[in-house]
DOMARBA-701379 format. One record per atom (N, C-alpha, C): atom name; x, y, z. Coordinates in steps of 0.2 Angstrom, whole numbers, plus 5000, padded with zeros to 4 digits. Each point is the difference from the previous one (the first is absolute). Example, Ala and Ser with C-alpha at 12.3 -4.5 7.8 and 13.67 -1.06 7.14 Angstrom:
2
+------+------+------+------+
: name :    X :    Y :    Z :
+------+------+------+------+
:    N : 5066 : 4972 : 5039 :
:   CA : 4996 : 5006 : 5000 :
:    C : 5004 : 5006 : 5000 :
:    N : 4998 : 5005 : 4996 :
:   CA : 5004 : 5006 : 5001 :
:    C : 4996 : 5005 : 5003 :
+------+------+------+------+
// end
This chain:
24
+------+------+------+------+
: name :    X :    Y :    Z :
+------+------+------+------+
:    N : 5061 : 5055 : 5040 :
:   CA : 4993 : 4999 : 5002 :
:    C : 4995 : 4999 : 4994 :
:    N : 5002 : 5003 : 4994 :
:   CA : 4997 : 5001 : 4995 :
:    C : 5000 : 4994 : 4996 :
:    N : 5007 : 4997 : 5001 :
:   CA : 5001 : 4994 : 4995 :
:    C : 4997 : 4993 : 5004 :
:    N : 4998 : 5001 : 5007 :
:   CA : 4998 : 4995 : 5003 :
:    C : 4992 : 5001 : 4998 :
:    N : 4997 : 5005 : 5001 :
:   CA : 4991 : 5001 : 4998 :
:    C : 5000 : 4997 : 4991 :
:    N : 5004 : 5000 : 4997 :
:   CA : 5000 : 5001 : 4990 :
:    C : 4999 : 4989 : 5002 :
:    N : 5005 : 5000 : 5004 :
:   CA : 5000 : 4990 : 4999 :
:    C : 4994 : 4999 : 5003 :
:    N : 4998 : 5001 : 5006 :
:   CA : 4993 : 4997 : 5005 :
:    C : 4997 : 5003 : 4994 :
:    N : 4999 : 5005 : 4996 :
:   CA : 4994 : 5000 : 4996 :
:    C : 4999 : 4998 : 4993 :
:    N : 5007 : 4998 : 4999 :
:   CA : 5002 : 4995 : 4993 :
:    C : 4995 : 4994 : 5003 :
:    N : 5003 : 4997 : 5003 :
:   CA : 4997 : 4994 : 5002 :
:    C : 4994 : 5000 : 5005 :
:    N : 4997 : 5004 : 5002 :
:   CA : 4993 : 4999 : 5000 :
:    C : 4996 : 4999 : 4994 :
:    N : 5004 : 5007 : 4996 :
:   CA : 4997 : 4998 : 4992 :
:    C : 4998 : 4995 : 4998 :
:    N : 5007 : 4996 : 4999 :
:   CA : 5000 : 4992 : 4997 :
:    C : 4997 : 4996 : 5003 :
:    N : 4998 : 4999 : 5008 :
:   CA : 4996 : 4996 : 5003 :
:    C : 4994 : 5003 : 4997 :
:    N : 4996 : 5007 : 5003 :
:   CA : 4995 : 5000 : 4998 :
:    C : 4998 : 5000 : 4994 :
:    N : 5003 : 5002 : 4994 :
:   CA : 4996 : 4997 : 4991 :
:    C : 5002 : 4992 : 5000 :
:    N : 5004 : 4998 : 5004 :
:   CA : 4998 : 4992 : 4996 :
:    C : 4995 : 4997 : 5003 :
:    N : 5000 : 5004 : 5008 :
:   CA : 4995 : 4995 : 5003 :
:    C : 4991 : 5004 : 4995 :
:    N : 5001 : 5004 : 4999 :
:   CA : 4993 : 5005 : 4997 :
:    C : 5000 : 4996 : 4994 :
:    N : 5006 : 5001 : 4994 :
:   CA : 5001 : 4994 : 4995 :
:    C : 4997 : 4992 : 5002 :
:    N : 5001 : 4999 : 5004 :
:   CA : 4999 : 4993 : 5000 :
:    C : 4992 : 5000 : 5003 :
:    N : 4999 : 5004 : 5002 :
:   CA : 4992 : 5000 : 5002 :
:    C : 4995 : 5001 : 4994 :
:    N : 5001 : 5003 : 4995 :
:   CA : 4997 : 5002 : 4996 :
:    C : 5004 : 4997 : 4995 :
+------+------+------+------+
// end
């Protein structure tokens, strides 16, 4: 379960700073 939560929040990460990146 731990290694499932670690990827959904790698890549929330990476969505959310490039969409915040791309914003600013």
């Amino acid at each position: 379960a731990e290694d499932l939560i670690a990827i959904v929040t790698s890549f929330s990460a990476r969505i959310y700073g490039a969409r915040g990146r791309k914003k600013k």
